[in-house]
NUZAGU-753642 format. One record per residue: x, y, z of N, C-alpha, C, O in turn; residue in three letters. Coordinates in steps of 0.02 Angstrom, whole numbers, plus 50000, padded with zeros to 5 digits. Each point is the difference from the previous one (the first is absolute). Last residue first. Layout:
// NUZAGU-753642
XYZXYZXYZXYZala
...
***
This chain:
// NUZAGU-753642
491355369748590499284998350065499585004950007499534999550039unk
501504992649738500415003050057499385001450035499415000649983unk
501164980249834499605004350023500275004050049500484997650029unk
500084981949866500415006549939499535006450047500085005749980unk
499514970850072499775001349935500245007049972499845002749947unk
501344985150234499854996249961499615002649970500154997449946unk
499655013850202500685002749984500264994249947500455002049963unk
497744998450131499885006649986500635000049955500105003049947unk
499694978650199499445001449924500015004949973499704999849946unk
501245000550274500484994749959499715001349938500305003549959unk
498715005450215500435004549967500434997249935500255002549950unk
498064986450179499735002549962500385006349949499845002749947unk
501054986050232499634995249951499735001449932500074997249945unk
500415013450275500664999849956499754995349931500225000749943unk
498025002750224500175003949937500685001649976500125004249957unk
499314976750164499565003449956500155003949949500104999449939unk
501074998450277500314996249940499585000249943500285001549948unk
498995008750223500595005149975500404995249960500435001949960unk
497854990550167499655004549966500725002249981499725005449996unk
500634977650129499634996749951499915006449938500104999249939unk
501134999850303500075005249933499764997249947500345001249950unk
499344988050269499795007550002500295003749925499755005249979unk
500744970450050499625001649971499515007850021499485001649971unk
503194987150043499565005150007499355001749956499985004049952unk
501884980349990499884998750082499505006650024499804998550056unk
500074988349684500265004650018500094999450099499674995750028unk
500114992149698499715000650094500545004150018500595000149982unk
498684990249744500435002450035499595002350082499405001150008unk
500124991049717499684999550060500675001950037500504999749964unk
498364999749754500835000750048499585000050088499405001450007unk
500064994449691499875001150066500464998050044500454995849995unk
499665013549779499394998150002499714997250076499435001250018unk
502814999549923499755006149953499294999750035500015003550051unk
501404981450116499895001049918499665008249999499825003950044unk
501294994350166499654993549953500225003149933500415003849975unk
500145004450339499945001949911499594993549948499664995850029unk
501355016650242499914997649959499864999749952500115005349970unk
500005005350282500395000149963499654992249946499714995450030unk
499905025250194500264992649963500474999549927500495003149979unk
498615018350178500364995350023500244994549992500464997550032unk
497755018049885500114995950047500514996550049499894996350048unk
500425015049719499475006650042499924996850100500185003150050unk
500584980649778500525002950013500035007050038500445002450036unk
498054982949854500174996750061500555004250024500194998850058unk
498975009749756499185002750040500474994850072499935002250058unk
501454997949739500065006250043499384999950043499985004950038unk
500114973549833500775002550048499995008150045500195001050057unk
498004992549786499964995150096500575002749991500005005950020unk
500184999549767499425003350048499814999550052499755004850030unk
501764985949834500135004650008499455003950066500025003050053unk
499434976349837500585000950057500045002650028499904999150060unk
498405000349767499765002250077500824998650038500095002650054unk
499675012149720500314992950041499925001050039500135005250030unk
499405006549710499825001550094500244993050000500064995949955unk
500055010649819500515001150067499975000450037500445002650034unk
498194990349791499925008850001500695001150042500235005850001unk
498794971849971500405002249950500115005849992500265001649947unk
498544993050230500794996549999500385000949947500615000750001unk
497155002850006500275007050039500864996250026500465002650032unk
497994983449851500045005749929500275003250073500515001049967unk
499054984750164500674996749949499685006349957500115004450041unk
499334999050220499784997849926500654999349958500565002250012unk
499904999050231499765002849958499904996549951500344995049985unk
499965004750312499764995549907500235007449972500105005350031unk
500824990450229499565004049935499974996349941500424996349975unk
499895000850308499894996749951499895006349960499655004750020unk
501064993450282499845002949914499854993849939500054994150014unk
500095012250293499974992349944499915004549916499465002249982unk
501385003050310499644999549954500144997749926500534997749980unk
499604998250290500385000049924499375002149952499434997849993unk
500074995050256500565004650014500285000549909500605000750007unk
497644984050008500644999150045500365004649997500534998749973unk
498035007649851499764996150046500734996650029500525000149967unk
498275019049834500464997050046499504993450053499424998450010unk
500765013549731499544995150051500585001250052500604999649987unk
499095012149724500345000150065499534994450076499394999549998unk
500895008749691499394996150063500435000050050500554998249977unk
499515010749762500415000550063499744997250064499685004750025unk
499964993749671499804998950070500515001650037500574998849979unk
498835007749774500334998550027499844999650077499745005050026unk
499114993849710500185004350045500614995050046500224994649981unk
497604996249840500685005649985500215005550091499615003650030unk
498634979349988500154997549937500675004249976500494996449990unk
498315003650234500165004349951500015000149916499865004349958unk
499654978250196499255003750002500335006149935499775001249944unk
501954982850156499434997149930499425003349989499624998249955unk
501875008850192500375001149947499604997449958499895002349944unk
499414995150268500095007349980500284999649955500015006049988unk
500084974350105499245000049971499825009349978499505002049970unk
502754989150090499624997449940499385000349981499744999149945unk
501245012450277500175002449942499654994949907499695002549953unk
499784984650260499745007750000500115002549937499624999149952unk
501674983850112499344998749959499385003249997499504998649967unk
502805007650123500064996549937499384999649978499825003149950unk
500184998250278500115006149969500005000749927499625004149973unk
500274975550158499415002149996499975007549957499555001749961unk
502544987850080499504996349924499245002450022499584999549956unk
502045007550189500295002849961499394997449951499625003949971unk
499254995150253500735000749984500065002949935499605004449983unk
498174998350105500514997750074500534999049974500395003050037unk
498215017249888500224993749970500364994350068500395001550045unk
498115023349874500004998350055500434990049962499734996549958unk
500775030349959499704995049987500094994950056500544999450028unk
500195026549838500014995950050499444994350016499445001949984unk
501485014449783499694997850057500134994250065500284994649990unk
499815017849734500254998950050499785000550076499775005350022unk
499974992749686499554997650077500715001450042500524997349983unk
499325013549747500424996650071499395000450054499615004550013unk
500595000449679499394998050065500384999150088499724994850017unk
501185019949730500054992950029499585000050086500045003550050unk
500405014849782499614996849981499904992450029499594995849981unk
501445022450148500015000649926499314995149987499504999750035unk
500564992650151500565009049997499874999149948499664995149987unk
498344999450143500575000349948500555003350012500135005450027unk
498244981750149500065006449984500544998249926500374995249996unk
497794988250202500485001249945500025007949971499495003349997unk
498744985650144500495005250021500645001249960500345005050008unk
497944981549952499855005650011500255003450008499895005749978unk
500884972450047499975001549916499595008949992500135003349950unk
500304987050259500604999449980499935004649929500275005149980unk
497654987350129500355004950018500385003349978499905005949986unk
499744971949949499345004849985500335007450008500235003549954unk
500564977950156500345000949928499735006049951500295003649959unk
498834989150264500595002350023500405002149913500365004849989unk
497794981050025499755007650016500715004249997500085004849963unk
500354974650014499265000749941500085007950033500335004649976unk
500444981750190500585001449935499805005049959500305005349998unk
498144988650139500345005650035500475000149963500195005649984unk
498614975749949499615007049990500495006650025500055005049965unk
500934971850063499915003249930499705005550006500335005049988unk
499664985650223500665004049978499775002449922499875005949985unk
498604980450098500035005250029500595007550000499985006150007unk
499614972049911499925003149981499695008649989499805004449962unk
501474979150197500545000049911499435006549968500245005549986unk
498894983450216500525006850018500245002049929500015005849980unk
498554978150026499655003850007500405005950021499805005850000unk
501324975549976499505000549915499725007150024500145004749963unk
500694985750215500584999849974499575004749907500105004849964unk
498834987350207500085004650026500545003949945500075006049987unk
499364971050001499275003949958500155006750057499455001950022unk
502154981649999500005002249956499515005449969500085004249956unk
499774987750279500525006849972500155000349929500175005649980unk
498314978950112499685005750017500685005749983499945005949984unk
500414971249989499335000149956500095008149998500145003249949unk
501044989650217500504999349919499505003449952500115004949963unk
499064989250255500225006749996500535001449947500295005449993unk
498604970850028499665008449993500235003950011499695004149966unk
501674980850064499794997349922499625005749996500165004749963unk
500524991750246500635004449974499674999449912500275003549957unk
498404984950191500135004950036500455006149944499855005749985unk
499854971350012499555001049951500005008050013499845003549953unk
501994985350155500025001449926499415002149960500075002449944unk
499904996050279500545004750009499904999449898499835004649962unk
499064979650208499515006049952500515005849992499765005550016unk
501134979750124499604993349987499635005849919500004997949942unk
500955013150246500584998049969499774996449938500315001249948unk
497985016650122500364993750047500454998049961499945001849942unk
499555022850047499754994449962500334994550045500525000650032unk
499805023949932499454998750053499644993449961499474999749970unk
502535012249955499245000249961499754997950040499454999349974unk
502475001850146500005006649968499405001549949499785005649990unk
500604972150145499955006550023499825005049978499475002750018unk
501254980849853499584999250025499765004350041499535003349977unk
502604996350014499815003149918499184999850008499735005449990unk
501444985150180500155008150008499695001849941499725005449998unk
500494971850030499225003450033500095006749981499525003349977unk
502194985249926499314999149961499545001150051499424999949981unk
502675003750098499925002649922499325000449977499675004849979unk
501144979350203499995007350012499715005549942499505003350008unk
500864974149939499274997450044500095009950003499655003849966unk
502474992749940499244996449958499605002850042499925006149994unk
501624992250153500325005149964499245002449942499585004450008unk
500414974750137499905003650016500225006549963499495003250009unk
501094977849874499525003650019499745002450036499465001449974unk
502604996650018500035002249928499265000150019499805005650014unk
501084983850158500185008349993499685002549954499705005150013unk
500274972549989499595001650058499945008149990499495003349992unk
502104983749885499285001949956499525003050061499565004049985unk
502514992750086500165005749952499204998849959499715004649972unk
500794980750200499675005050034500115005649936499695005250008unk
500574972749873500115002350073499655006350031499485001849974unk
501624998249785499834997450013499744999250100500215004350039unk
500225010549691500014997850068499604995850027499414999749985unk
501715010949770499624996750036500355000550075500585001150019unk
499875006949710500245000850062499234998250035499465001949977unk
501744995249760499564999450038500245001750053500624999850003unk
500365006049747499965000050061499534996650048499505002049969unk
501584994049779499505002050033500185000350068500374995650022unk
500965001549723499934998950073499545003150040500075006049992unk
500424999049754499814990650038500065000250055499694994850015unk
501345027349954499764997249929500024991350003500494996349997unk
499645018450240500444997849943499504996849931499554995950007unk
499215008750196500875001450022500345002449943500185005950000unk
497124994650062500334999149954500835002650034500195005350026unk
497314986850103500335004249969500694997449964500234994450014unk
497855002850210500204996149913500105008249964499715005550003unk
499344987650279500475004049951500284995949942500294994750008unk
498564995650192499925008050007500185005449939499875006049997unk
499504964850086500075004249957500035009250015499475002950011unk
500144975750166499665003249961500525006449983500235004450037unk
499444971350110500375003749956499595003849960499514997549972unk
500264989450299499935002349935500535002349960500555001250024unk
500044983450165499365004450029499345001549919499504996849987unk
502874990850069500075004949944499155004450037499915006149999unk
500754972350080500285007750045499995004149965500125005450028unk
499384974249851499115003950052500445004650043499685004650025unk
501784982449849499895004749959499265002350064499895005750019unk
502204983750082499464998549971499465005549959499795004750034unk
502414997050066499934989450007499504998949953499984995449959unk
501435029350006499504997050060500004994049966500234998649944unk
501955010449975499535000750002499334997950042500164994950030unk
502485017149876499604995650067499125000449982499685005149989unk
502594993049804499605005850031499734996450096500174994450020unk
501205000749769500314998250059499595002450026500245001150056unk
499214985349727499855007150012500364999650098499884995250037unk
499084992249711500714998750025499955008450050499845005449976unk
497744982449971500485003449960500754999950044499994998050058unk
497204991849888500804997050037500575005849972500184999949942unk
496704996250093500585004149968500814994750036500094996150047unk
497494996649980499715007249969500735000649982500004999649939unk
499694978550207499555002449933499845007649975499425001649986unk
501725001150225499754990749989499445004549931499665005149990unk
502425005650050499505000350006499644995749989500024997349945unk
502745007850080499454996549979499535002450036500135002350056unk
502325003349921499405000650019499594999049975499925003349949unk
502884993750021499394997750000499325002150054500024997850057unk
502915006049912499274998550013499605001949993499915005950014unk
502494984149866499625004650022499515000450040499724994549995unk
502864994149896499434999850048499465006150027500185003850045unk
501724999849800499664992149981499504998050064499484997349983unk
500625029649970500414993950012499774994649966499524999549963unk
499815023449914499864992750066500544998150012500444999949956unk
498725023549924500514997050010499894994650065499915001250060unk
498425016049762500044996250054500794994950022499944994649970unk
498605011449822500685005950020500464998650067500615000450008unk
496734992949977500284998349927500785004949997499885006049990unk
498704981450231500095007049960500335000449921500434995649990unk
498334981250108500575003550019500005006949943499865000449940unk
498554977150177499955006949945500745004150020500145001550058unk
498994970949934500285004250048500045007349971500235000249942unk
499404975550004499425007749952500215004350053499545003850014unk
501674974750016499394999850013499495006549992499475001050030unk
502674996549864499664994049975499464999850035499514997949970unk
501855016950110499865004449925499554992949985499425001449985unk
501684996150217499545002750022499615002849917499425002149999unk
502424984749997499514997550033499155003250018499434997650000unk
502885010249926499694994949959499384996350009499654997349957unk
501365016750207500025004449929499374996349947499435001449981unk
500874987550261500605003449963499445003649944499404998649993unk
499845001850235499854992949956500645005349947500145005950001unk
498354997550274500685001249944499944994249947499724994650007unk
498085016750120500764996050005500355001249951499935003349949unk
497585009150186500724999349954500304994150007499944997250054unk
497085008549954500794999850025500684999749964500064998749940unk
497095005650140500635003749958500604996050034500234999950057unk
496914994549905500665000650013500594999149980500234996149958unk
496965012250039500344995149982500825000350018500175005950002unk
497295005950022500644997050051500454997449987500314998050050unk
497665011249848500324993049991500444998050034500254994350000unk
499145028549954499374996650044500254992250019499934997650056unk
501595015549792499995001450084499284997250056499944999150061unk
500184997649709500684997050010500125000150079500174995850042unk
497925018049834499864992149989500684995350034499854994250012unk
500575028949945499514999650065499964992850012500264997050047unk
501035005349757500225005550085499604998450031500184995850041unk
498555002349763500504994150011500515001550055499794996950049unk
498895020749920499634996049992500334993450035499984997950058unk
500825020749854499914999950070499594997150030499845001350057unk
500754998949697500484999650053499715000950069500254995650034unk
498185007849805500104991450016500874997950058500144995750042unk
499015027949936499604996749998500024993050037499894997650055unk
501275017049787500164999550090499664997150028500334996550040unk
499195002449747500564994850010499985001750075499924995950044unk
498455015649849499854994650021500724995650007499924994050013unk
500265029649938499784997750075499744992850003500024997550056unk
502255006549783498885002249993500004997750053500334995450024unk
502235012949948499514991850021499255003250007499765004150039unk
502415007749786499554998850065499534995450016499644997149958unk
502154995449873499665005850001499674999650069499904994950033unk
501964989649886499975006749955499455004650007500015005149966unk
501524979550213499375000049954499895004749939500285005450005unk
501564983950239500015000949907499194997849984499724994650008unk
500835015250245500164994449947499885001849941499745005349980unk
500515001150299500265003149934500014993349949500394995250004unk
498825014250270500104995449946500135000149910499575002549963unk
500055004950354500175004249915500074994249974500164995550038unk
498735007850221500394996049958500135003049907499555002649967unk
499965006250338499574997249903500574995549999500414997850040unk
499945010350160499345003050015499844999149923499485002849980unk
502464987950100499464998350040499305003449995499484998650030unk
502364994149755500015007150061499524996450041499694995449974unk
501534996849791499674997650059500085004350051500575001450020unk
499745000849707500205001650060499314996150056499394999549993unk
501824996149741499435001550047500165003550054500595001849999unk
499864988149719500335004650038499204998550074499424998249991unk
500334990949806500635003849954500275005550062500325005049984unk
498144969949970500055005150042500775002549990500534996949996unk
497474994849817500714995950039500295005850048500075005549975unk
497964988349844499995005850078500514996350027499924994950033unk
499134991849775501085003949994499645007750043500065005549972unk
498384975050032500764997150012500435006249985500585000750020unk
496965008550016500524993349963500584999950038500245003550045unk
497515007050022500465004049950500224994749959499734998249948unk
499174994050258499725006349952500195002749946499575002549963unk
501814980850160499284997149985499635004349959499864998749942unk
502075009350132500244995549969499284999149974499805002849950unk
500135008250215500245006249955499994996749961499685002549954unk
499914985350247499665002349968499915004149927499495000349966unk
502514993550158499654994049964499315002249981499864998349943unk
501445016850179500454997949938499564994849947499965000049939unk
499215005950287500075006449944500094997249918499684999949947unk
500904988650259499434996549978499755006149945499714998249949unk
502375007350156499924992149946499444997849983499964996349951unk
499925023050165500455000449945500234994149969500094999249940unk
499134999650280499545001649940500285003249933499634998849953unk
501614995950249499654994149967499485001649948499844996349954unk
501195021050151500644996249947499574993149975500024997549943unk
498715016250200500155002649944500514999549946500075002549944unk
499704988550293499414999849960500135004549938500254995149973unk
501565006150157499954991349979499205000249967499924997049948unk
500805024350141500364998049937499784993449987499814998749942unk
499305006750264499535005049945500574997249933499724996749957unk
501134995850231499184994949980499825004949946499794997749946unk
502065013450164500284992349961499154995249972499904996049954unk
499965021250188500025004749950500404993249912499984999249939unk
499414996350297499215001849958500345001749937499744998649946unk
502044997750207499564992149969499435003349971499804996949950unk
502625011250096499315002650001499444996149973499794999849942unk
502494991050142499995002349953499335001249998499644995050006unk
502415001450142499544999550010499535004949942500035006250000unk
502454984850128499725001749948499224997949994499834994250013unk
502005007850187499714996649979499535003749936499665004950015unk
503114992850056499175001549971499594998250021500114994150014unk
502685008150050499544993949970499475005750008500105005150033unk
502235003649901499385000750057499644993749971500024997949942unk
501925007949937499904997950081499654997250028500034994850032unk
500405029149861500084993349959500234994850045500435001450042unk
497975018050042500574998650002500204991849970499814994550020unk
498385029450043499874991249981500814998649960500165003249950unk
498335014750252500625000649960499694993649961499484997050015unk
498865017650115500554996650012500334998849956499875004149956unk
498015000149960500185001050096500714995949981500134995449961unk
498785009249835499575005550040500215000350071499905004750038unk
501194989549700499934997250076499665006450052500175005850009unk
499424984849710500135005950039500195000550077499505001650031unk
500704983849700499865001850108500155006149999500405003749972unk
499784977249818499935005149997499625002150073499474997350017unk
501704980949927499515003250003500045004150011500365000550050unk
500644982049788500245005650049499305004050012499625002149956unk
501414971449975499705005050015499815005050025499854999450060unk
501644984649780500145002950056499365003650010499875004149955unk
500974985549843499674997350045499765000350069499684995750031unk
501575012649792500584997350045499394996050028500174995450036unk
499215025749841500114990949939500334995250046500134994949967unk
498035020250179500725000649989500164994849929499734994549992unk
497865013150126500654994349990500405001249947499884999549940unk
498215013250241500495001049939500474992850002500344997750045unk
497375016550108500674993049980500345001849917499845003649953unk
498735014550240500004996949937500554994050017500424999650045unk
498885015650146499585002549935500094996649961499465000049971unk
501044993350302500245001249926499374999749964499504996550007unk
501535011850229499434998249970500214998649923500345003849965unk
500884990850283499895005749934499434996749967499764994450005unk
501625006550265499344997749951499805002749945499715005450002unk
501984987150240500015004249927499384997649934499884994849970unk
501104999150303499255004249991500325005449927500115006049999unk
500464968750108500145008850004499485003249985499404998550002unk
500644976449977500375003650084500205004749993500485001450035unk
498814989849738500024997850046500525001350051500624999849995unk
498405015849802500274998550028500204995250041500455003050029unk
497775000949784500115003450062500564996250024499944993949995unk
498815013649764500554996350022500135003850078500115005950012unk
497564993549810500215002550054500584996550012499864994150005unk
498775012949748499604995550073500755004150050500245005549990unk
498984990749710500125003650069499944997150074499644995350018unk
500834995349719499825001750029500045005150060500575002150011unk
499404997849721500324997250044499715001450080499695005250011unk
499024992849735500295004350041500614995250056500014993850003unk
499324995949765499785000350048500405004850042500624999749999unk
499734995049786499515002350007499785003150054499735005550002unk
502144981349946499444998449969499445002650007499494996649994unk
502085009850209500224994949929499244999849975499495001150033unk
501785010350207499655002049947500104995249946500594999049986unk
499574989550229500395005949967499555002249941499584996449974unk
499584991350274500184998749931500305007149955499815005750010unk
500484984750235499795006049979500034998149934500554998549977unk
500044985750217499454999249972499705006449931499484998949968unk
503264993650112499585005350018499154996449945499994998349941unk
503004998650135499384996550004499375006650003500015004850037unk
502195000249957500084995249988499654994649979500174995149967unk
499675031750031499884996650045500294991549971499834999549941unk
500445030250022499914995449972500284990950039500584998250013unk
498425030749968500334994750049500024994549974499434998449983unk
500565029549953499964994749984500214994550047500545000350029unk
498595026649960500464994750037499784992349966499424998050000unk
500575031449966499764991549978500554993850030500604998449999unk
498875027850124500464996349961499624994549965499524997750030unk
499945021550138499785000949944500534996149932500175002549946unk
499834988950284499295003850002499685005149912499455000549974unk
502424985650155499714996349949499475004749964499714999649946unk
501745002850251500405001049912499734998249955500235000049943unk
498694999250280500225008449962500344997549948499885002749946unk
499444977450166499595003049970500165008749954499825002449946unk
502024976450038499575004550053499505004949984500065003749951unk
501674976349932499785005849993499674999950057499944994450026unk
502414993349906499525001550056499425004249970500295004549970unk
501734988249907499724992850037499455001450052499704995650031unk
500765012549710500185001650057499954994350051499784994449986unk
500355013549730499814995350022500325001550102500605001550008unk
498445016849797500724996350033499674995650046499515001250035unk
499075014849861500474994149930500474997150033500374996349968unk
498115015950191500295003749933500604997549960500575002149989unk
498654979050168499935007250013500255004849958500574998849980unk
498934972050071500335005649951499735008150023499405000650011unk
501244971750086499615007250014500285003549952500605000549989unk
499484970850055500185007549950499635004150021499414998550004unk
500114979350107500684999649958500245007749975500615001050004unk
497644987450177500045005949976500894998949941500575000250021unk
497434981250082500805003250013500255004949961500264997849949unk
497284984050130500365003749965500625004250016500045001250060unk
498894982250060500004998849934500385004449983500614999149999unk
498715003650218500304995050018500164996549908500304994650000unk
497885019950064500765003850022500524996050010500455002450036unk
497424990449801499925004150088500785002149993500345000049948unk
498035000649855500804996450020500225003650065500165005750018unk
497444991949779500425004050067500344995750038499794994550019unk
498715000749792499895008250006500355002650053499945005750023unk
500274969249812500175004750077499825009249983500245004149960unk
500014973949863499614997650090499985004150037499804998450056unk
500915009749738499624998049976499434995050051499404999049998unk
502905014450060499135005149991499544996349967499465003049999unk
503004993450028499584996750012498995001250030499494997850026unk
503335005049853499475002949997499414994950026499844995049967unk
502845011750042499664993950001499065003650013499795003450047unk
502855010349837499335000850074499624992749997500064998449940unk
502445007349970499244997849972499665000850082500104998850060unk
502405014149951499864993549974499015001349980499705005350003unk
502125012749962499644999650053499604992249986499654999249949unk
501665014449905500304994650032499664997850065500284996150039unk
499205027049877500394996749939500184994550058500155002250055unk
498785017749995499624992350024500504994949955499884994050001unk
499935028149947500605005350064499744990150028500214999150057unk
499055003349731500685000450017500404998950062500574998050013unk
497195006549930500194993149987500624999550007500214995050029unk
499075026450005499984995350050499824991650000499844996250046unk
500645020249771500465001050069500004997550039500534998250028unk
498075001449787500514996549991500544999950045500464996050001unk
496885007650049500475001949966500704995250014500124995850044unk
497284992249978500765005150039500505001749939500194996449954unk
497285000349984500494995450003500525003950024500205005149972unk
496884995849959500605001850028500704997250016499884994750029unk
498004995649852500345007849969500615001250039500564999549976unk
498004981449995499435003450021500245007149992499655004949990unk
501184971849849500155002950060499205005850018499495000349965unk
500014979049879500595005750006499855002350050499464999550029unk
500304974249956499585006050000500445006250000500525000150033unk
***
């Protein structure tokens, strides 16, 4: 399974160089009384030491690395673990945030020491956060039963292309070419569920390479084996090659339910799920949501959709009845515009201010003033958010005369404070001061004057 991400810098693999194999026994043991384990290596700002103490530790990474230790290391996916190394007959006690295995085999736990000192030496007793160790093992086991569902629904080539095992989800990464239709999630969480109702059981052994590939054993595709590997099995549902920890029995899985599908890589799909008190959470979260919304239309949870269906009903037909409500005031508002129009010379100009909520409402103002004019030139001004907003048309025979609305927004945004420009024919530009709407106007209007050869 691919890694979950994080991996000790190169310094402090270093500063561990020769530090013998840790004996890993976290697969029988959540905890190694004080009489097991033996402190071999302390690392402190990259230097390997023989004592740390709570003050030197306090804003240091401290690495401890144990001879024997139940703490599974970050691998295959799976987070590493956390939990507690206490001292026997003193009083030194660190907390460790992460595992890490070393290429030496060595495992280094990442501590913080909160009392007392911890000294290479020291026997342990190691003690590894068991809820938080149960929350990964249910969600590592389901990721295999994941795996096999994905297979069933989809096909043989959802081949798993990356994951992460955390206590509070699970991530999963496989080869598909398109998003999963709700009826697959569906059947995936379906078959997941169907697996976990079934109780059926989890276990590992060892079996060589050869052995384990002849009994349909699923191995990562890139993946580097020994000749001897292990094996987890699922009575009748899945077998894949995998070092991971997992529960005895798929019914500790509690539930599984789907949270997230999405796209990684060109063929590779995302899924993310939880399992355990994480679906417990997920719906209460749900259950919360859907009264509060309920609430708010004064509808029982149960009558929330026929609920939310009529007031859909009731805002489009608000929606129609507002639109055409706007047209007329457009309608009228254009009316005006076109009344109020003045010549210079022989050429028609609207200029004016106008009620618009943004730039394309403004736009579609001026068009409906330029299409009433038939010959002339538009100036339309709107504010709103603190800016004010320009647009000018002009007619094409008054394009071939040499007027340009560019030219023309550039000096009316520029009266304002802004700044911009377009085509011959139409130009838009914003300004930061819509108090000088009226004095860009009539720079505007100076512009035309002066584009038709006219003096003011």
């Amino acid at each position: 399974e691919a890694g979950a991400g994080r991996t000790l810098a190169p310094e402090l693999v270093a500063a561990l160089e020769g530090v013998p194999a840790t004996e890993f026994v976290g697969y029988d043991y959540e905890c190694l009384d004080g009489t097991e384990a033996t402190v071999l290596a302390l690392v402190r700002d990259n230097q390997r030491v023989d004592r740390v103490g709570e003050a030197e530790a306090h804003d240091a990474e401290v690495l401890v690395v144990l001879d024997r230790t139940p703490f599974y290391a970050e691998a295959g996916g799976q987070v590493g673990d956390t939990g507690t190394l206490r001292v026997t007959g003193g009083h030194g006690e660190a907390r460790v945030v992460d595992t890490h295995r070393l290429p030496s085999g060595a495992v280094a736990h990442r501590a913080q020491v909160e009392r007392g000192s911890l000294a290479r030496g020291d026997r342990v007793m190691a003690m590894v956060d068991t809820e938080r160790r149960w929350a990964v093992m249910r969600n590592h086991t389901a990721t295999h039963l994941l795996h096999r569902a994905l297979k069933d629904v989809l096909g043989e080539h959802a081949n798993q292309a990356g994951s992460l095992v955390a206590p509070d989800r699970l991530r999963f990464d496989f080869t598909h070419h398109s998003p999963l239709e709700p009826e697959a999630v569906a059947r995936i969480e379906s078959l997941v569920n169907a697996s976990i109702l079934a109780d059926r059981e989890v276990r590992a052994y060892h079996a060589t390479l050869e052995e384990a590939r002849a009994q349909g054993a699923v191995a990562l595709f890139g993946e580097k084996y020994g000749d001897v590997v292990r094996v987890v099995e699922i009575d009748g549902v899945s077998r894949e090659l995998c070092g991971g920890t997992h529960v005895p029995r798929t019914g500790q899985l509690g539930l599984f339910k789907l949270t997230g599908e999405s796209s990684v890589a060109a063929g590779v799909r995302r899924v993310e799920a939880v399992t355990g008190t994480g679906v417990l959470e997920l719906l209460e979260r749900v259950q919360g949501a859907l009264e509060a919304a309920a609430s708010l239309v004064k509808a029982s949870p149960a009558d929330l959709a026929v609920r939310v269906e009529g007031l859909l009903r009731q805002l489009r037909e608000r929606e129609r009845e507002l639109e055409a409500l706007r047209s007329r005031v457009v309608r009228d508002e254009v009316a005006d515009l076109i009344r109020g129009a003045r010549f210079l010379g022989d050429v028609r100009v609207v200029a004016g201010t106008v009620e618009a909520g943004d730039a394309d409402a403004l736009r579609a103002t001026a068009d409906l003033v330029r299409d009433a004019l038939g010959s002339g030139v538009v100036i339309l001004a709107a504010a709103g958010e603190g800016r004010a907003h320009f647009v000018t048309m002009v007619t094409r025979d008054l394009v071939a005369r040499g007027l340009d609305a560019g030219k023309i927004v550039r000096e009316v945004a520029r009266a304002a404070g802004g700044g911009g420009g377009g085509r011959p024919d139409m130009a838009q530009a914003g300004a930061r001061d819509p108090a000088r709407i009226d004095e860009a106007l009539a720079r505007g209007l100076d512009t035309v004057r002066g584009q038709l050869g006219l003096t003011a």
